[in-house]
C-alpha positions, 0 to 999 in steps of 0.5 A: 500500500506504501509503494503504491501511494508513493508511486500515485504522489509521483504520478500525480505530480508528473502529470500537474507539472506538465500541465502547468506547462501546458497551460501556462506556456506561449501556445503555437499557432501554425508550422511557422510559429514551431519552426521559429520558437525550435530554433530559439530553444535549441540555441539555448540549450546549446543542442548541436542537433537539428530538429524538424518540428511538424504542426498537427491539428490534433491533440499530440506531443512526440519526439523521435528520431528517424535515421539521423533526423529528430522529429517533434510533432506538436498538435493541439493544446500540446503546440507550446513553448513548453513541449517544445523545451520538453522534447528537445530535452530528451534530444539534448540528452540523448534520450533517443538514442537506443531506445527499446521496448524493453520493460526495463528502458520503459521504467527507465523512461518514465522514472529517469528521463521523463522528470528530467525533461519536466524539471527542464521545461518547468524550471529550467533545470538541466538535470 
């Protein structure tokens, strides 16, 4: 019962941090606008990787990497500043370099890598 209390604390606070973010942040209208604000948050975290961003109409936030190319779709409420930091933090810290479907690199993802792009795009912390 303990771990299951800390683990739905955690959850809970995932989830409101993000959507602080979500709600809080300078929303993106259009492919011009992501673009423009991609290019303005990667300079200020220094990342020496180039990241195409594609605008959707619907509700989606995502970051992979195809080839040698990173990909953030945005749509929707998701189409702000702040998932913008968020994904590019997971490209800055390399995040999508081996990923797998392992049961392991999941819990890896959602107990290691998740909060650190968080605390990046919440507080500018690079953790």
């Amino acid at each position: 019962m303990k771990y299951l209390a800390i683990g739905g604390a955690y959850f809970v606070t995932l989830i409101g941090l993000n959507t602080l973010s979500i709600f809080f942040s300078e929303k993106i209208k259009n492919q011009e606008e992501l673009d423009k604000i991609i290019i303005e948050e990667s300079k200020k975290l220094r990342l020496n990787k180039k990241a195409i961003g594609i605008y959707l109409p619907k509700f989606e936030a995502e970051c992979k990497k195809i080839g040698n190319h990173y990909i953030v779709k945005l749509g929707g409420k998701m189409a702000n500043r702040g998932c913008v930091k968020h994904e590019l933090y997971h490209i800055f810290r390399g995040h999508l370099e081996n990923q797998s479907t392992k049961k392991v690199e999941n819990l890896k993802y959602f107990f290691k890598q998740e909060p650190q792009a968080i605390a990046y795009d919440v507080f500018g912390l690079k953790l």
